[in-house]
N, C-alpha and C positions, 0 to 999 in steps of 0.2 A: 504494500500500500504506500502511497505519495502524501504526506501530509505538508502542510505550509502554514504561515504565517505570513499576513495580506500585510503591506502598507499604501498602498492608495489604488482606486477607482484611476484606471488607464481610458476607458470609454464609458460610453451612454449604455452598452450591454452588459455592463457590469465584471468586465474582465476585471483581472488585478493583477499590479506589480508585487511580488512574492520579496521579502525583507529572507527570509528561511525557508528551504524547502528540506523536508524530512524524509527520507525511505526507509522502511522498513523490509527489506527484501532479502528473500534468501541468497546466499553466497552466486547462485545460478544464475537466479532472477538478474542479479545485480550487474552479473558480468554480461545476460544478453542487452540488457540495458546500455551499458556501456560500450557492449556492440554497437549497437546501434548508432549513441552520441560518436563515434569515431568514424564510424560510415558517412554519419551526415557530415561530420567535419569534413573527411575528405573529396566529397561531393560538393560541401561549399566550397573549399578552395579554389574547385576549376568550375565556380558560377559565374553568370555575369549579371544573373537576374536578380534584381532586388527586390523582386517578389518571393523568392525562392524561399522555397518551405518543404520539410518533411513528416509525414505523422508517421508515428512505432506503429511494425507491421502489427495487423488481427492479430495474433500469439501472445506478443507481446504485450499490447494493451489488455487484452483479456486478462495475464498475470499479475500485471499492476493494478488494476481495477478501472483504469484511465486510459484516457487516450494523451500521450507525450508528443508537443510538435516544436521541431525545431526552426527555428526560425533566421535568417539572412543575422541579421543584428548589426546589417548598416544603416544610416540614415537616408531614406529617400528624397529627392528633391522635392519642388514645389509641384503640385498638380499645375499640370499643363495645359493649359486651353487658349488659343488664341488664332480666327481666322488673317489668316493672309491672303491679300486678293489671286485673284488667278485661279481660281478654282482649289486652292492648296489646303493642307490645315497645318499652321504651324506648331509645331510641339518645343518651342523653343524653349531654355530651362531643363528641358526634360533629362537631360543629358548635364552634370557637373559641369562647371568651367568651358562649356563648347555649348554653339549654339545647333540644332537639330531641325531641319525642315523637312518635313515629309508630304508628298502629296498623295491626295486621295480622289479617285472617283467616286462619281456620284452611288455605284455600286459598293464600292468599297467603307464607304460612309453607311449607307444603310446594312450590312455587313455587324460594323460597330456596334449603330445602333441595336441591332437585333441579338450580339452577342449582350451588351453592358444590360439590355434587359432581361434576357433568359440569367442571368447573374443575378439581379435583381429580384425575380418573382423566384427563382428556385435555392439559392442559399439564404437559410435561416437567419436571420439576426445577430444571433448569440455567436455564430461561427465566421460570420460576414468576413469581419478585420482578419480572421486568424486565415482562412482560406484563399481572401484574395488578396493582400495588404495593404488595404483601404478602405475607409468605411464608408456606408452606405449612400451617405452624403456627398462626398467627394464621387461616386459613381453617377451620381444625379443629376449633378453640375457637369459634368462628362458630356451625360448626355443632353443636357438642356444646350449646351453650347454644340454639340456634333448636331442635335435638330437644327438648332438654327441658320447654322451654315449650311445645312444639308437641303432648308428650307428655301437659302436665297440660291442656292446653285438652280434649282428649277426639276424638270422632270426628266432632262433628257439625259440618256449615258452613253 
């Protein structure tokens, strides 16, 4: 079993930053656990995605009584939203220290759209941040600003 000790509310779903985290796990338990945390290490090292997340396989969370997800633990930029004329969407910021311009069609924009929402109506709340690494809000704003661009481009592709 995982026990902790909370020190503050990190979101609106009530996740928490853990001051102590406790196991109580047999010598076994402990080392597949450990497996694991070394797997994911070295799997982060050769990431580039700063979404990057892993959950402890079915087995293992069954023995802990929980599910363990490890997470990137760098700091994300700024959410990125900003039309650039020409049919573009610029994602500038998106990228540290360099600026990132990507262009989209109009298929490719609704694309977006259609994924940022099936995100939206099919992950739960409570799992939101931990599965995508952004909350729910920042997905909203996504797509309120891809409609609107998406809006002034017209119907043609």
């Amino acid at each position: 079993m995982i026990y902790g000790y909370d020190s503050r509310t990190v979101n609106e779903h009530g996740l928490r930053e853990m001051r102590e985290v406790s196991l109580d796990l047999a010598p076994d338990a402990l080392r597949e656990l450990a497996g694991f945390l070394l797997a994911s290490a070295e799997e982060l090292d050769g990431s580039v995605s700063e979404h990057w997340h892993r959950h402890a396989p079915k087995a293992l969370r069954d023995r802990l009584g929980c599910d363990v997800v490890v997470l990137n633990g760098t700091h994300r930029p700024q959410a990125p939203s900003a039309y650039e004329g020409g049919g573009g969407v610029s994602l500038a910021g998106a990228v540290p220290a360099k600026d990132t311009t990507v262009r989209l069609s109009c298929e490719d924009i609704d694309l977006l759209l259609n994924a940022l929402n099936e995100a939206l109506e099919a992950v739960e709340d409570w799992e939101f941040s931990t599965r995508t690494g952004f909350e729910k809000s920042e997905f909203r704003a996504m797509q309120a600003s891809l409609q609107a661009i998406r809006d002034g481009m017209g119907e043609d592709r």
